[in-house]
NUZA-696752 format. One record per atom (N, C-alpha, C): residue number from 1; residue in three letters; atom name; x, y, z. Coordinates in steps of 0.001 Angstrom, whole numbers, plus 500000, padded with zeros to 6 digits. Layout:
BEGIN
<num NUM&residu ALA&atome CA&X X&Y Y&Z Z>
...
// end
This chain:
BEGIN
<num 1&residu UNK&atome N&X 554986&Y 773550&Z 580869>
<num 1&residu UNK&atome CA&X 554422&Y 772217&Z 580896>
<num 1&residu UNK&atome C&X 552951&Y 772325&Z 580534>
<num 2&residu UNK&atome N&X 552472&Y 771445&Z 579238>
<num 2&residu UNK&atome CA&X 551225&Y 771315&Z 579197>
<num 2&residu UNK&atome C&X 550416&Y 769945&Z 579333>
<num 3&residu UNK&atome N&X 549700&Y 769965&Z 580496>
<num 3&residu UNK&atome CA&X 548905&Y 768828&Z 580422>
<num 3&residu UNK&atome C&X 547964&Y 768140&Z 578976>
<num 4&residu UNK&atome N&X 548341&Y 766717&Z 578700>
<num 4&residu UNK&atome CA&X 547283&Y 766694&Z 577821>
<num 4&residu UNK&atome C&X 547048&Y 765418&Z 578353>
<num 5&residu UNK&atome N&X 546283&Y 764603&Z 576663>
<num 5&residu UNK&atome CA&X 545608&Y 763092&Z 577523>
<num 5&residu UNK&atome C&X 545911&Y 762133&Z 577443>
<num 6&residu UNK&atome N&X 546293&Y 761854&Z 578663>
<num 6&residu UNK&atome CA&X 547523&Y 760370&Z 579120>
<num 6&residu UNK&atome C&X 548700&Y 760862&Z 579092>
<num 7&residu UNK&atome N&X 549387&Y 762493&Z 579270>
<num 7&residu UNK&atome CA&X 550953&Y 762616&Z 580032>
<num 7&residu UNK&atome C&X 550585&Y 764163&Z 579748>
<num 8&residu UNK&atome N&X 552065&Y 764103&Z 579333>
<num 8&residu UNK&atome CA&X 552328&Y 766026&Z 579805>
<num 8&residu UNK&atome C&X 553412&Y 766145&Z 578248>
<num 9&residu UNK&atome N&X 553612&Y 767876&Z 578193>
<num 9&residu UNK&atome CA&X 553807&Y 768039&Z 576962>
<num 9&residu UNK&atome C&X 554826&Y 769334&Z 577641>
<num 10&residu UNK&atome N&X 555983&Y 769428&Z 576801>
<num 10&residu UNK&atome CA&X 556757&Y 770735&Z 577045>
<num 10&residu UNK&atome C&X 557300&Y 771204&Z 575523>
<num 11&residu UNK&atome N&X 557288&Y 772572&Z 575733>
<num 11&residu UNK&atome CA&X 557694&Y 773319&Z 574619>
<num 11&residu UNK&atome C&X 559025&Y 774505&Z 575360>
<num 12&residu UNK&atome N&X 560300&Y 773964&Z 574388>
<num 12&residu UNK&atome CA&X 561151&Y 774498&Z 575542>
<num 12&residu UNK&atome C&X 561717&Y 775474&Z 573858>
<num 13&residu UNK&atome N&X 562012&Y 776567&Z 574603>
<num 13&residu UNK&atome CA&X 562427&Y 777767&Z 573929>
<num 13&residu UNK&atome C&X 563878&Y 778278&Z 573758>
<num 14&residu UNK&atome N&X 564189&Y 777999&Z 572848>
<num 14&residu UNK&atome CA&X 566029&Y 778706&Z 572968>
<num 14&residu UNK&atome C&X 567205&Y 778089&Z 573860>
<num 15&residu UNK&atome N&X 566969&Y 776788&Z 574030>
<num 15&residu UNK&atome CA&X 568002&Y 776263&Z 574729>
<num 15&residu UNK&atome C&X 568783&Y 775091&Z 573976>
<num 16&residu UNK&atome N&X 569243&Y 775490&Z 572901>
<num 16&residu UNK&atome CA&X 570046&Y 774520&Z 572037>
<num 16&residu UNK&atome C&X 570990&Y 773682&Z 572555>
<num 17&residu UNK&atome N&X 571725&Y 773959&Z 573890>
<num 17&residu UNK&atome CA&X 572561&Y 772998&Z 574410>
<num 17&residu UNK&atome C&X 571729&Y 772139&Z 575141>
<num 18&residu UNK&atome N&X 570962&Y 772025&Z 575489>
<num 18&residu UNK&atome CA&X 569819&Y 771060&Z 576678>
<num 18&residu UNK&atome C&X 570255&Y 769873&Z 575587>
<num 19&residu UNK&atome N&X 571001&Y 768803&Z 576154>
<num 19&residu UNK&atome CA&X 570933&Y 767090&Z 575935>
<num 19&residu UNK&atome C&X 570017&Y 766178&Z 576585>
<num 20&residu UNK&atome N&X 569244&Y 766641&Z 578191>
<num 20&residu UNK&atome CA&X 569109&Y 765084&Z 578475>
<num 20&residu UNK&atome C&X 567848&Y 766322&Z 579609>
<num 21&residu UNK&atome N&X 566708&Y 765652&Z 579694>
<num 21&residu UNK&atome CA&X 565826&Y 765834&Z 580328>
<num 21&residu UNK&atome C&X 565452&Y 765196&Z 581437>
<num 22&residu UNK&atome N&X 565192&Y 765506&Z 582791>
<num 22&residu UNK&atome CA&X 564804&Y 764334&Z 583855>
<num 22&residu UNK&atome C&X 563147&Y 764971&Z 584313>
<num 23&residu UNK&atome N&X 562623&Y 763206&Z 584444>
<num 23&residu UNK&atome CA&X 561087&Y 763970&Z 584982>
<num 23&residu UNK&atome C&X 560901&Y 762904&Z 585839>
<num 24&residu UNK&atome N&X 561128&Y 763899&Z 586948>
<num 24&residu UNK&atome CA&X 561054&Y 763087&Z 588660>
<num 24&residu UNK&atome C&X 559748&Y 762816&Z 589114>
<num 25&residu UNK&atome N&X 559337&Y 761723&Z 589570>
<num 25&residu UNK&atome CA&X 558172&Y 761318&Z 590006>
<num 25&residu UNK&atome C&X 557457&Y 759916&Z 589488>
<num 26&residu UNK&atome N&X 558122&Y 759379&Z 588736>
<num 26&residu UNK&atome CA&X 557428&Y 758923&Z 587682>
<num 26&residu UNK&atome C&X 558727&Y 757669&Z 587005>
<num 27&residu UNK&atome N&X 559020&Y 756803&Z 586557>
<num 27&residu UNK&atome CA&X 559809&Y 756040&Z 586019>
<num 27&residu UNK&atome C&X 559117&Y 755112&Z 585030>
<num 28&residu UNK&atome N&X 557788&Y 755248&Z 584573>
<num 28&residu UNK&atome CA&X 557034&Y 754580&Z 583533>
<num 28&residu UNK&atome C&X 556388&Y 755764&Z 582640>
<num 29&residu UNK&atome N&X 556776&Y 755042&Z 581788>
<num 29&residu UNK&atome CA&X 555964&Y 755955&Z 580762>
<num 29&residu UNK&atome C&X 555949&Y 755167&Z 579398>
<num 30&residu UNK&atome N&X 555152&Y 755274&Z 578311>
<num 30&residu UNK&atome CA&X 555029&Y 754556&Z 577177>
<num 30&residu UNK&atome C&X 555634&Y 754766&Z 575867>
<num 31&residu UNK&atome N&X 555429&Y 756362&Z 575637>
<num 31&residu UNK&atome CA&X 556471&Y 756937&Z 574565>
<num 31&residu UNK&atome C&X 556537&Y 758313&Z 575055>
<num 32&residu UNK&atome N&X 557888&Y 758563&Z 574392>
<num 32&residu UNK&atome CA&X 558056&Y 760173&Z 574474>
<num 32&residu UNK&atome C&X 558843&Y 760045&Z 573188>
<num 33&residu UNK&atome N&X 558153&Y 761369&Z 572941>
<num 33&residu UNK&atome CA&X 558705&Y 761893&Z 571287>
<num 33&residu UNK&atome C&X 558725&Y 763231&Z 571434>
<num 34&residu UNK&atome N&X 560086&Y 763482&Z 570784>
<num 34&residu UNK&atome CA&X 560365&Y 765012&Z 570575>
<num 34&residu UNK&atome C&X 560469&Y 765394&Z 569108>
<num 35&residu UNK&atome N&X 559828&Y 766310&Z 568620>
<num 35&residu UNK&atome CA&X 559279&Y 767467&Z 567777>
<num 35&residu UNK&atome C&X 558660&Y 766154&Z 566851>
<num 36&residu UNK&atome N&X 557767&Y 765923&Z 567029>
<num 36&residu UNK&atome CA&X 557248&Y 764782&Z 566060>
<num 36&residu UNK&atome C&X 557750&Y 763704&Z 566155>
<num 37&residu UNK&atome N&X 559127&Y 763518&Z 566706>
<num 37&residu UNK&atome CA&X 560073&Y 761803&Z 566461>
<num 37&residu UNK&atome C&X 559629&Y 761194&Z 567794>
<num 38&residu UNK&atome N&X 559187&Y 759705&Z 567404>
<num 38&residu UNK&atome CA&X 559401&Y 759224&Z 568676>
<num 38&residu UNK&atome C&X 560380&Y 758619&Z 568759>
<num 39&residu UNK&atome N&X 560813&Y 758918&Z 570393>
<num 39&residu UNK&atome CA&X 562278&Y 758347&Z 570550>
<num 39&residu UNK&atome C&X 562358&Y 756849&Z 571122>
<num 40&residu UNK&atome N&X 563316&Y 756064&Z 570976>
<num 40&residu UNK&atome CA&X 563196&Y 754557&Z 571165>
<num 40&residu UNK&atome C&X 563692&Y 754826&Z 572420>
<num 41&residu UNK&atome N&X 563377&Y 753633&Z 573211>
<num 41&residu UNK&atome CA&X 563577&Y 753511&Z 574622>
<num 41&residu UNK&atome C&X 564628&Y 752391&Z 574748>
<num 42&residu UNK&atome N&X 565742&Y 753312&Z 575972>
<num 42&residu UNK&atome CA&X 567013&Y 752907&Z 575501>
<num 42&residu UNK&atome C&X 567044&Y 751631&Z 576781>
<num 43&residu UNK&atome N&X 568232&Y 750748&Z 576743>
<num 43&residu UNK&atome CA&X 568215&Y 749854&Z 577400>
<num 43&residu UNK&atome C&X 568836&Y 749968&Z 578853>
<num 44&residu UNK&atome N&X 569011&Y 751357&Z 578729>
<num 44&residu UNK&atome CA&X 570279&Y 751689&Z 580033>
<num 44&residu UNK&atome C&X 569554&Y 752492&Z 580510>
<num 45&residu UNK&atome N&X 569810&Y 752849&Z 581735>
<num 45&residu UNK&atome CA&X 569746&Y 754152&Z 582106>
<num 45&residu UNK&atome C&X 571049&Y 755229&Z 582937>
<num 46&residu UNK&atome N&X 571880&Y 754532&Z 582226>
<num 46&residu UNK&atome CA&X 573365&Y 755237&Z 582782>
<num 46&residu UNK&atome C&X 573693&Y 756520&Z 581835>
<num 47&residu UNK&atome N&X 573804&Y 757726&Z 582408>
<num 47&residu UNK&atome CA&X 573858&Y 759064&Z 581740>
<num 47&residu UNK&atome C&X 575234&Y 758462&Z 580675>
<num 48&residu UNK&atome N&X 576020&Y 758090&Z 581411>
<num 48&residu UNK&atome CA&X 577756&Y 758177&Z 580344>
<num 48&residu UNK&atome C&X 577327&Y 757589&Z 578855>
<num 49&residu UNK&atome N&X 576348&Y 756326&Z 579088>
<num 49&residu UNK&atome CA&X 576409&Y 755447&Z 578126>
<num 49&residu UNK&atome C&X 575026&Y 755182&Z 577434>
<num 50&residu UNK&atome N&X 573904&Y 756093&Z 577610>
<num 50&residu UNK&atome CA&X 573202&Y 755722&Z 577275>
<num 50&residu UNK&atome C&X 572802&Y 757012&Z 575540>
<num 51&residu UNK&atome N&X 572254&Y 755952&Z 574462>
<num 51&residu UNK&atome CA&X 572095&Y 756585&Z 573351>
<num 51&residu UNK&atome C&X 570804&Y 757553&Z 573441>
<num 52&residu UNK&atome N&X 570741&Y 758539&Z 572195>
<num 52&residu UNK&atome CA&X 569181&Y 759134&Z 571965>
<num 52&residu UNK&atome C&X 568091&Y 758103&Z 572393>
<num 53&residu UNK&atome N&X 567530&Y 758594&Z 573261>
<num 53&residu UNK&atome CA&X 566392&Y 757578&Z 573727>
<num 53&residu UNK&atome C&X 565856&Y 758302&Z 575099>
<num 54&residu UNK&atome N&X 564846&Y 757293&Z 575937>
<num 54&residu UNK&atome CA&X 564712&Y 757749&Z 577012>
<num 54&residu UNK&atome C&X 565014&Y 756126&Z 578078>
<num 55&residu UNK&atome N&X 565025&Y 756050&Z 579141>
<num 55&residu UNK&atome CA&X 564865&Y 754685&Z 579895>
<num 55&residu UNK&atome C&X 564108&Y 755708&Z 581245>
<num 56&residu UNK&atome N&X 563558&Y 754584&Z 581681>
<num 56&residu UNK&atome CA&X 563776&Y 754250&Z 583131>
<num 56&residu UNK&atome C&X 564057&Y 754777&Z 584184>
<num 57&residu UNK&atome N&X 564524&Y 754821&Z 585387>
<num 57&residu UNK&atome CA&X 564900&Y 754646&Z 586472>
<num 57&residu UNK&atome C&X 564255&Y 754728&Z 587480>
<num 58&residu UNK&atome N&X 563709&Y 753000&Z 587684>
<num 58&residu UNK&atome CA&X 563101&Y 753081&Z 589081>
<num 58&residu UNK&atome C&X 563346&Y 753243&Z 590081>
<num 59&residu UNK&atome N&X 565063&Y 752693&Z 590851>
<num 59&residu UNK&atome CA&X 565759&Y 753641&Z 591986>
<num 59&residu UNK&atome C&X 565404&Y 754580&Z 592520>
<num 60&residu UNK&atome N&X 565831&Y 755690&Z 591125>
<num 60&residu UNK&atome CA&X 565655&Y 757072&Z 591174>
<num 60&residu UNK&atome C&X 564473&Y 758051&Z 590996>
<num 61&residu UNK&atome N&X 563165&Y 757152&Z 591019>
<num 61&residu UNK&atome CA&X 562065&Y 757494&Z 590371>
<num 61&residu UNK&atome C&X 561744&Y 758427&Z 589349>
<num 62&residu UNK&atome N&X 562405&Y 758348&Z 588173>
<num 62&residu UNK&atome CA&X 562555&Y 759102&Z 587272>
<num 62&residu UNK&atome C&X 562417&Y 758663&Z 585353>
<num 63&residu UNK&atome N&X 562868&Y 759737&Z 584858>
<num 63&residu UNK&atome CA&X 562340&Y 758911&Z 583244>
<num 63&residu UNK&atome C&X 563479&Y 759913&Z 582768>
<num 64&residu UNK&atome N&X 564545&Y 759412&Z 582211>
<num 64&residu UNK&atome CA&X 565675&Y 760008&Z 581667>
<num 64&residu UNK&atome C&X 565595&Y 759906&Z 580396>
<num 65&residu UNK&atome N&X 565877&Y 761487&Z 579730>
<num 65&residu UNK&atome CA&X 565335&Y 761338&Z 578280>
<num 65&residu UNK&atome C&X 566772&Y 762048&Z 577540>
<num 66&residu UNK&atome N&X 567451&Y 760981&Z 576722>
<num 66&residu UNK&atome CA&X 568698&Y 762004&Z 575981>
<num 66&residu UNK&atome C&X 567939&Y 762450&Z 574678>
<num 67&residu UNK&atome N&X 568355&Y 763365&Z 574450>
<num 67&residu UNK&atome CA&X 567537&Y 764282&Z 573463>
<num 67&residu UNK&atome C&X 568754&Y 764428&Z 572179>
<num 68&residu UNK&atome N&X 567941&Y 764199&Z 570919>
<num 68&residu UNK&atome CA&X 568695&Y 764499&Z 570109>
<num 68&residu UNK&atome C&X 569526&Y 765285&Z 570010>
<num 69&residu UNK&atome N&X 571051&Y 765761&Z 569406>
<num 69&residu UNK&atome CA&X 571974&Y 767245&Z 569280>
<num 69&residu UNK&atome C&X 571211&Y 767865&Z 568492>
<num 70&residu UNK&atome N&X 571409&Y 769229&Z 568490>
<num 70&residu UNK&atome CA&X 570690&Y 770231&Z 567762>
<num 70&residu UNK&atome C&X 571828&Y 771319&Z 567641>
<num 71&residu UNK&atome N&X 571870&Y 771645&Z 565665>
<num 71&residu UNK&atome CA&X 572766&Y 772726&Z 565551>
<num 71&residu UNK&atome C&X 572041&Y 774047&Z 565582>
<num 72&residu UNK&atome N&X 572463&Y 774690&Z 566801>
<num 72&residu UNK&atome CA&X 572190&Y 775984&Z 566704>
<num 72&residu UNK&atome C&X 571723&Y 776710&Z 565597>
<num 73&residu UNK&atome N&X 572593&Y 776842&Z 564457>
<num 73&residu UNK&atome CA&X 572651&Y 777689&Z 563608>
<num 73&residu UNK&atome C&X 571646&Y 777560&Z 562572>
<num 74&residu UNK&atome N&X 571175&Y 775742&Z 562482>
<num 74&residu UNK&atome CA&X 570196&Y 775339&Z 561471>
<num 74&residu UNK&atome C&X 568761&Y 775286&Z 562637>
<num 75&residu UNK&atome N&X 569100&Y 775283&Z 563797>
<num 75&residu UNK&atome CA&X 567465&Y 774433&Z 564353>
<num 75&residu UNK&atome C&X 566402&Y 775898&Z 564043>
<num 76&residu UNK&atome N&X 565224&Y 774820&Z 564526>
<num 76&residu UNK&atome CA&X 564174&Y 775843&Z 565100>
<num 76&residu UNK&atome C&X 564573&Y 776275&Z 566552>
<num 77&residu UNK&atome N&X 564362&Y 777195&Z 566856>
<num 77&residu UNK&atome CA&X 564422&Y 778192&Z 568539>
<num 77&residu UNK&atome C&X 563625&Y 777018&Z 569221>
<num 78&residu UNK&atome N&X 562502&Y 776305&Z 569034>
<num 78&residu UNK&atome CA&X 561397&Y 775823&Z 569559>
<num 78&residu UNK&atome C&X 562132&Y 774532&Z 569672>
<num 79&residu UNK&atome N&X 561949&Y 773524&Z 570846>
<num 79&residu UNK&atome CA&X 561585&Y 771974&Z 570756>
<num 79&residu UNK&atome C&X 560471&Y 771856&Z 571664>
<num 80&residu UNK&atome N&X 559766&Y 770568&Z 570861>
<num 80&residu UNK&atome CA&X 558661&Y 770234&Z 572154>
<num 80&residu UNK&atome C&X 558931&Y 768973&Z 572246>
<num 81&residu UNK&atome N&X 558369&Y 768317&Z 573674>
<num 81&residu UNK&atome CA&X 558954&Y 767107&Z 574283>
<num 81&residu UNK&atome C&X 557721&Y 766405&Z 574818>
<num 82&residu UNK&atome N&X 557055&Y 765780&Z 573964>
<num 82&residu UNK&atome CA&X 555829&Y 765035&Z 574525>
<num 82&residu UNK&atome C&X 555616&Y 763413&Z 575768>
<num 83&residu UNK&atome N&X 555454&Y 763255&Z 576573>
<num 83&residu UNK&atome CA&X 555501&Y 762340&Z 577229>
<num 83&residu UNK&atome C&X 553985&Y 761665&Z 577661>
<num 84&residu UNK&atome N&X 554057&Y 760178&Z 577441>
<num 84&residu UNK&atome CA&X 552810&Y 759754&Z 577101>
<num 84&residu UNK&atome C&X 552645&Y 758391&Z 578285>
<num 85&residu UNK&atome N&X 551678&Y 758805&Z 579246>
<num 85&residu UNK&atome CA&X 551864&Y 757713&Z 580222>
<num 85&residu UNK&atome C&X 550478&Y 756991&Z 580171>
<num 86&residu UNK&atome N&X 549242&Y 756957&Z 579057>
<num 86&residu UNK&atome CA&X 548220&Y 756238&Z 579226>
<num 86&residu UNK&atome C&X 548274&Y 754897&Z 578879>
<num 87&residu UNK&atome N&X 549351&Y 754460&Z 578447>
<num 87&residu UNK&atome CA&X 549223&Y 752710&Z 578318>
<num 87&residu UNK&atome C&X 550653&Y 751867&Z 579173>
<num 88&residu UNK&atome N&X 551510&Y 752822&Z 579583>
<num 88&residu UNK&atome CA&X 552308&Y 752062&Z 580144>
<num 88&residu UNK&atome C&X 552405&Y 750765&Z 581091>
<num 89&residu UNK&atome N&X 552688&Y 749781&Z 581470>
<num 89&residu UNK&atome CA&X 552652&Y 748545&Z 581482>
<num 89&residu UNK&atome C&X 553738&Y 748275&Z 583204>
<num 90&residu UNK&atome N&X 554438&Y 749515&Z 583568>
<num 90&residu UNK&atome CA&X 555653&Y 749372&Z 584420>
<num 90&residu UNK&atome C&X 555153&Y 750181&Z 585406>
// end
């Protein structure tokens, strides 16, 4: 995890099956974009049904992020997962 300004930043190494990220503490945030893409913020926050995106969950105090598929065989080893909480509104 790297702190930067207005959220936090991860660079995750060799884990090509990782789909869906949770970051507990927190249920607002403004954008998160992984490897350059920002991802749209989805309307759900139900694991079964929710698309590439991130939502929500204030319940659960959390920010659920489904992460693009990645083929092993073509990716980079590397993803990074930027999360950006200086303008959020929630």
């Amino acid at each position: 995890v790297q702190t930067r300004t207005g959220g936090f930043g991860w660079v995750i190494e060799n884990l090509p099956e990782m789909s869906y990220l949770l970051v507990y503490g927190t249920a607002s945030a403004s954008s998160v974009t992984v490897d350059g893409t920002v991802l749209p913020r989805a309307t759900t926050a139900n694991l079964e049904s929710m698309p590439i995106g991130w939502a929500a969950d204030s319940a659960g105090n959390r920010l659920l992020i489904h992460l693009p598929s990645r083929q092993t065989e073509h990716s980079q080893p590397i993803m990074e997962i930027a999360i950006d909480f200086s303008t959020s509104k929630e």
